[in-house]
N, C-alpha and C positions, 0 to 999 in steps of 0.2 A: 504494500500500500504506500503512496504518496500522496500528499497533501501541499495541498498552494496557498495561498491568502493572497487577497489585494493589497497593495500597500496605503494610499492615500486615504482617508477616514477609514481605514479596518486597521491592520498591524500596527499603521504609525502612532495611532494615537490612543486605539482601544483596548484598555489594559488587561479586558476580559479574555482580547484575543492573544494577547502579548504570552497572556497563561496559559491557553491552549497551547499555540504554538512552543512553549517551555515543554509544556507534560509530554505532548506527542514527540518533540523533540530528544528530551527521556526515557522515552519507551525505544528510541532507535528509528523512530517515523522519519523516513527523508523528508524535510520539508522545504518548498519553495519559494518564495517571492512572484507573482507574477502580475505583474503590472503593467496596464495603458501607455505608461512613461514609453519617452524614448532614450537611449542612450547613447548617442549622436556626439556628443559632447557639447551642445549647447544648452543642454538642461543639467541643472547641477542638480548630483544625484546625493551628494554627502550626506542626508538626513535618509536616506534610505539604504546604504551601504553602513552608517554609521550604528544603525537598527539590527541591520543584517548581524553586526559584527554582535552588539551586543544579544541576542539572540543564540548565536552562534551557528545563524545561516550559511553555509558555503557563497562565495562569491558565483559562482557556477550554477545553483541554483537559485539565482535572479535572474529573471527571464521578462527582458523589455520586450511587450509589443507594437508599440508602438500603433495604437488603437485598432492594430486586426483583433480579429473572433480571440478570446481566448480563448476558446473550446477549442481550436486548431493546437496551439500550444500544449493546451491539455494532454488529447491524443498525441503530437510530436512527443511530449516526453512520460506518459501515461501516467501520467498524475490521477489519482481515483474520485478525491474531492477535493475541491476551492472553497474558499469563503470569501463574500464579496458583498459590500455595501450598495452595489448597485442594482433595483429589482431587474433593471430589463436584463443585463450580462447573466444574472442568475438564470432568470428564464431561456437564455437563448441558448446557454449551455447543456440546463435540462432537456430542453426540447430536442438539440443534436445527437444527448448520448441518450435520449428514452427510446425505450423498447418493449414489446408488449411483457418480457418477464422482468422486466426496472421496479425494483422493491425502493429500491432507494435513491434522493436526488444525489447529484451527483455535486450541485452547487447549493451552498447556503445563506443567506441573509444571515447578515451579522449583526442586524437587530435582534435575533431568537436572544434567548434568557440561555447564559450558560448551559444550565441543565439540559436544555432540549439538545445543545450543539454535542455536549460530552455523551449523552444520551443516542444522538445519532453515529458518533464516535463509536462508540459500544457497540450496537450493531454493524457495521460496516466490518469490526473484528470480529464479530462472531459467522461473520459468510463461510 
């Protein structure tokens, strides 16, 4: 299993999410960066690399898209779930990886209440 977050209003600032990403992190869960941004070098990335570090993200798993599908990304590095503050990327990811036997989304709003997200966590390991 792998797992991505958004960076801009989820990882960077959400400290609910900052705890998930620590725990799964813990557990040995590869986890990702994947973000809208681009890294061109005219967007200063330092408050996202600086997150990474403390996290203790891999450089390698930050993944600029520079506003394509993240769902593409997704599949490119088969990351299982995202979590993302924005409903329509959530929805549009769901929609690409659903199938008639999809128990589970594959993207989550990062306004759920901890519990539902750890909650969803939990199942996703018990597959």
């Amino acid at each position: 299993m792998k797992v991505s977050f958004d960076f801009d209003d989820c990882l960077d600032d959400n400290i609910h999410i900052q705890t998930l990403a620590k725990i799964l992190i813990g557990a040995g869960v590869p986890v990702f960066i994947l973000t809208a941004r681009d890294n061109d070098g005219h967007i200063r990335n330092d408050d996202l690399w600086k997150r990474a570090e403390e996290l203790g993200i891999p450089k390698r798993r930050c993944i600029f898209v520079n506003e394509s599908p993240k769902h593409l990304a997704m599949k490119e590095h088969d990351i299982t779930i995202h979590f993302d503050d924005n409903a329509d990327t959530v929805d549009r990811i769901n929609r690409f990886f659903d199938t008639p036997n999809s128990l589970n989304k594959r993207a989550l709003l990062v306004n759920l209440d901890l519990a539902d997200v750890l909650n969803t966590w939990h199942n996703l390991r018990d597959e």
